[in-house]
C-alpha positions as CSV (number, residue, x, y, z in Angstrom):
1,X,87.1,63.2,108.8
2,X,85.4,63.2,105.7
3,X,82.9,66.0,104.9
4,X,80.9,66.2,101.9
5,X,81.2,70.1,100.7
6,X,79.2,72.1,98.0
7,X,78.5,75.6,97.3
8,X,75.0,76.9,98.1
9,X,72.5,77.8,96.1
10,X,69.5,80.6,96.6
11,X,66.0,79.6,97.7
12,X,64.2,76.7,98.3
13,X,65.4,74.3,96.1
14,X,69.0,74.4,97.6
15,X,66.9,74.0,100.4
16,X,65.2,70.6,99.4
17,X,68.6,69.3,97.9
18,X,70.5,69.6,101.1
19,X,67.9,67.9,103.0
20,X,67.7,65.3,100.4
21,X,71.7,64.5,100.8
22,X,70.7,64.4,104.7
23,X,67.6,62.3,104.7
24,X,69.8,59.6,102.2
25,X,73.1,59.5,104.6
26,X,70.5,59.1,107.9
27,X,68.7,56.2,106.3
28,X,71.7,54.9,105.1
29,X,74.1,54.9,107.9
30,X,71.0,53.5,110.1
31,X,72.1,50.1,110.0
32,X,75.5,51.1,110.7
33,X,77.5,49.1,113.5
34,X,78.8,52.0,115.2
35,X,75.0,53.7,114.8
36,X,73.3,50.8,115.9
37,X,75.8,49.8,118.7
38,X,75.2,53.9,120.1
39,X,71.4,53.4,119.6
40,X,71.4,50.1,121.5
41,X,73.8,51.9,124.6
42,X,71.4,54.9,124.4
43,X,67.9,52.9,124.6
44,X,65.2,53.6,127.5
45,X,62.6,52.2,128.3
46,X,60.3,54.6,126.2
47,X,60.7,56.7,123.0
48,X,60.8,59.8,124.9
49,X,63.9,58.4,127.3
50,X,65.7,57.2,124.0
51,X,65.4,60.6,122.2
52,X,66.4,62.3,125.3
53,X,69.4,59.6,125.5
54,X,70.1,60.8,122.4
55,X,70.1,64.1,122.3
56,X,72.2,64.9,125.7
57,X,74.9,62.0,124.4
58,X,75.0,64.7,121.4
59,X,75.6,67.6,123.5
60,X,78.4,66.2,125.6
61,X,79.9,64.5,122.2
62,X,79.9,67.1,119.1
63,X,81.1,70.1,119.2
64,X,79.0,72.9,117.5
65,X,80.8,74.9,114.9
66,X,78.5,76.8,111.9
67,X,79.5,76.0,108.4
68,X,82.0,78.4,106.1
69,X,79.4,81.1,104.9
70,X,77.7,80.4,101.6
71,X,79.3,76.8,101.9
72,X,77.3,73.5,102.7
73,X,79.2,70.8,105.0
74,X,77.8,67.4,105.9
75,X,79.3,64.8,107.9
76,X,77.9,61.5,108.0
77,X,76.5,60.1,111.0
78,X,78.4,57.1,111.0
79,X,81.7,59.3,111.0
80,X,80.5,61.4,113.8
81,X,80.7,58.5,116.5
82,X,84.5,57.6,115.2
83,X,85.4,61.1,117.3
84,X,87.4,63.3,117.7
85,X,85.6,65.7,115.2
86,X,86.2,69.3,114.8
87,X,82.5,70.0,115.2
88,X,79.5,69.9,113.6
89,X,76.4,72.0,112.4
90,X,72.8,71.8,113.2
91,X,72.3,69.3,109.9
92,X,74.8,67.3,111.5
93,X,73.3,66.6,114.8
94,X,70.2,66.4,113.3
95,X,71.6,63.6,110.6
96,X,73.1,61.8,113.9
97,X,69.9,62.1,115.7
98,X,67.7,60.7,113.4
99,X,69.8,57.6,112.1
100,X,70.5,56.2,115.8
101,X,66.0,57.0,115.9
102,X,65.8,55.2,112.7
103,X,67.8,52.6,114.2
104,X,65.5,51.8,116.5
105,X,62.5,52.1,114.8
106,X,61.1,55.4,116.5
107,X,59.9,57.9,113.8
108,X,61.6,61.0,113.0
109,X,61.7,63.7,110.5
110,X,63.7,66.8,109.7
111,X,62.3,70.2,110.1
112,X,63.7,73.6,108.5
113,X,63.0,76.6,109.6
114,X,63.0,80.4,108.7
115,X,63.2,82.4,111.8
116,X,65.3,85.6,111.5
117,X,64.0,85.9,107.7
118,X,62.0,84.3,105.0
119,X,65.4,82.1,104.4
120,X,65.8,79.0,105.6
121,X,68.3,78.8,107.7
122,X,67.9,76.3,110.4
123,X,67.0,72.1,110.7
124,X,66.5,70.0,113.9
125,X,64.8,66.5,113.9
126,X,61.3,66.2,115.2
127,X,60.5,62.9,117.0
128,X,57.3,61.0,117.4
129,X,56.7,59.8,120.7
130,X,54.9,57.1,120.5
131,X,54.0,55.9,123.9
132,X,52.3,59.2,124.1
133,X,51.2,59.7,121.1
134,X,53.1,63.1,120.1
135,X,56.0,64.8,118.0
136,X,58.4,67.0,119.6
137,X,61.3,69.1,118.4
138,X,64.8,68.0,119.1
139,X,67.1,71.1,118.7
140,X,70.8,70.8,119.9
141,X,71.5,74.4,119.0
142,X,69.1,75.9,121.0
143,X,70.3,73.6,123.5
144,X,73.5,75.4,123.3
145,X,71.6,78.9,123.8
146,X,69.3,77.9,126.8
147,X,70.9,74.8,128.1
148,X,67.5,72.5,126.7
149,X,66.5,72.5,123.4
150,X,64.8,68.8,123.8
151,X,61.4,69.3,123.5
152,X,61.4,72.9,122.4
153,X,61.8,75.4,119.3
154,X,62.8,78.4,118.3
155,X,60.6,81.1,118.4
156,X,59.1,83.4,116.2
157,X,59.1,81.0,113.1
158,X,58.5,83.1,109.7
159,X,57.8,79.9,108.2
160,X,59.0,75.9,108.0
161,X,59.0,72.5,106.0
162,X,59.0,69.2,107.6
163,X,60.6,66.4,105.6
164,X,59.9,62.5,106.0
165,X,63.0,60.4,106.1
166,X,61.2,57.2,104.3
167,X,60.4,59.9,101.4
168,X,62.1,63.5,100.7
169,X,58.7,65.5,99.9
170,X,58.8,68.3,102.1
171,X,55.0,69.8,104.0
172,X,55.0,73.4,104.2
């Protein structure tokens, strides 16, 4: 499987540049065949039973496995349905997660956070809900800790940026 590899940098720019790389392989491998053929298998009848889809199909499917240390690894989505894979970071789920929501038109957007320091360290889609009228959080590594991370976050965040896949510009 093809990964895209770079060293790190410090601070928020390195930050904003991964995330960039991220938001341009979701919104390109969002028209896909083998994203939108998993969207179409996945669909409910509501966002929330899509995202939900979506999420456990990624819990069952890709393996978690962290990144070397001070390295940067992203897979595209489209390569993560070929399977098998070695595994996959949080910016991998989070990639797959938002093209097969892109794909059908549900809105999503990328959240990093900083939770054990003032570092960034940690990204998990947020989903709009539309039917209901809210975002939730969408974190397959806390999934892993507590067995649910749909629809819940980590906690204490130090501080976090939400990113717009139609446009990079991060919110802090």
């Amino acid at each position: 499987m093809k990964r895209r590899s770079w060293k790190i940098g410090i601070g928020d720019n390195a930050i904003d540049n991964t995330v960039d790389h991220m938001v341009r392989l979701s919104m390109r491998d969002r028209s896909d065949a083998k994203i939108t053929t998993l969207a179409e298998s996945l669909a409910g009848k509501t966002d929330r039973a899509t995202a939900k889809a979506a999420y456990n199909w990624i819990m069952r499917n890709i393996p978690y496995i962290e990144d070397p240390v001070d390295r940067e690894q992203l897979t595209a989505p489209r390569l993560l349905v070929d399977g098998p894979i070695d595994g996959s970071d949080c910016d991998d789920h989070s990639m797959l997660f938002a093209s097969i929501m892109a794909s059908m038109k549900i809105p999503v957007w990328f959240k990093v956070i900083a939770w054990r320091s003032r570092n960034y360290t940690h990204v998990y889609p947020l989903v709009g809900l539309r039917e209901e009228g809210i975002v939730i959080p969408v974190d397959t590594v806390l999934g892993l800790a507590d067995g649910n991370g749909f629809g819940k976050e980590k906690t204490p965040v130090r501080r976090s940026k939400v990113y717009g896949l139609r446009r990079s510009a991060a919110k802090e």
